[in-house]
C-alpha positions as CSV (number, residue, x, y, z in Angstrom):
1,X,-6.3,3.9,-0.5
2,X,-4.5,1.0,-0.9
3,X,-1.2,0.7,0.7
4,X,2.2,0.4,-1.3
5,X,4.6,-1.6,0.5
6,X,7.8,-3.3,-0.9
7,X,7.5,-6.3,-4.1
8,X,7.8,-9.5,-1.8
9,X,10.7,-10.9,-1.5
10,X,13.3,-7.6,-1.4
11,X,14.8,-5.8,1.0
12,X,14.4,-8.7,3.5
13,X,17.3,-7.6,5.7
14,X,16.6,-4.2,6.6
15,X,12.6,-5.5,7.0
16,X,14.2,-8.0,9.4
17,X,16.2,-5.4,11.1
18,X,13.2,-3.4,12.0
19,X,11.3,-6.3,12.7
20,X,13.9,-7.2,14.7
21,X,14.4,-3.7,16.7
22,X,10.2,-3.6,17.3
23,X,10.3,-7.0,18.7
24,X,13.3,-5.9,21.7
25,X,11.4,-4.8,24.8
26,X,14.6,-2.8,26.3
27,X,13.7,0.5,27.0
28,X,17.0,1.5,25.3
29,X,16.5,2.3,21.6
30,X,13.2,3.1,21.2
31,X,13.1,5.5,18.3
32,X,13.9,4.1,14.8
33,X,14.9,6.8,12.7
34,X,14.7,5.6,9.1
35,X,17.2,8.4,6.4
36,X,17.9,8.4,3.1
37,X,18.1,10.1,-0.2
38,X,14.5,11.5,-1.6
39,X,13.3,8.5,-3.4
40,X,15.0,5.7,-2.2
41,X,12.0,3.9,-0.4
42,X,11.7,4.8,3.1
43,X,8.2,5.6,3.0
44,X,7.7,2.4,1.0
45,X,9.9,0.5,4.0
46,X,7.8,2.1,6.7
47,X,4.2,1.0,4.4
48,X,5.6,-2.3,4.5
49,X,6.1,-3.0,8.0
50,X,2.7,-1.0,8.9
51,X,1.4,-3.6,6.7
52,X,2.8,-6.4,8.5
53,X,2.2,-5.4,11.9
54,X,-1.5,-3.9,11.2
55,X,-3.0,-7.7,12.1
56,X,-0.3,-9.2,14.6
57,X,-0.2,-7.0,17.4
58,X,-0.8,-3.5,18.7
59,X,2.0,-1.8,17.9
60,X,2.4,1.9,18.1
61,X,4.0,3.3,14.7
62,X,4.1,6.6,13.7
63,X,5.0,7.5,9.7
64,X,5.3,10.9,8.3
């Protein structure tokens, strides 16, 4: 299955954001919680940074 992730180049702040977020090593914060209106790309925001982070580190993500 190949995955679908976000058409390079768009929604570069809130990818930076969670970039951002999974980079912070506080304890604080440690849940993202990603909401939005069926259909407006959250699984395709959460595809995208599984995609990212699937050959830098180990990184646990969990996506339902």
């Amino acid at each position: 299955i190949e995955d679908i992730i976000c058409f390079p180049g768009t929604r570069r702040e809130i990818l930076k954001r969670i970039n951002d977020w999974i980079r912070d090593a506080s304890p604080a914060n440690r849940v993202l919680w990603i909401c939005g209106m069926a259909g407006r790309g959250k699984s395709t925001i959460a595809s995208t940074v599984v995609h990212d982070w699937k050959s830098r580190a180990s990184c646990a993500i969990f996506h339902f």
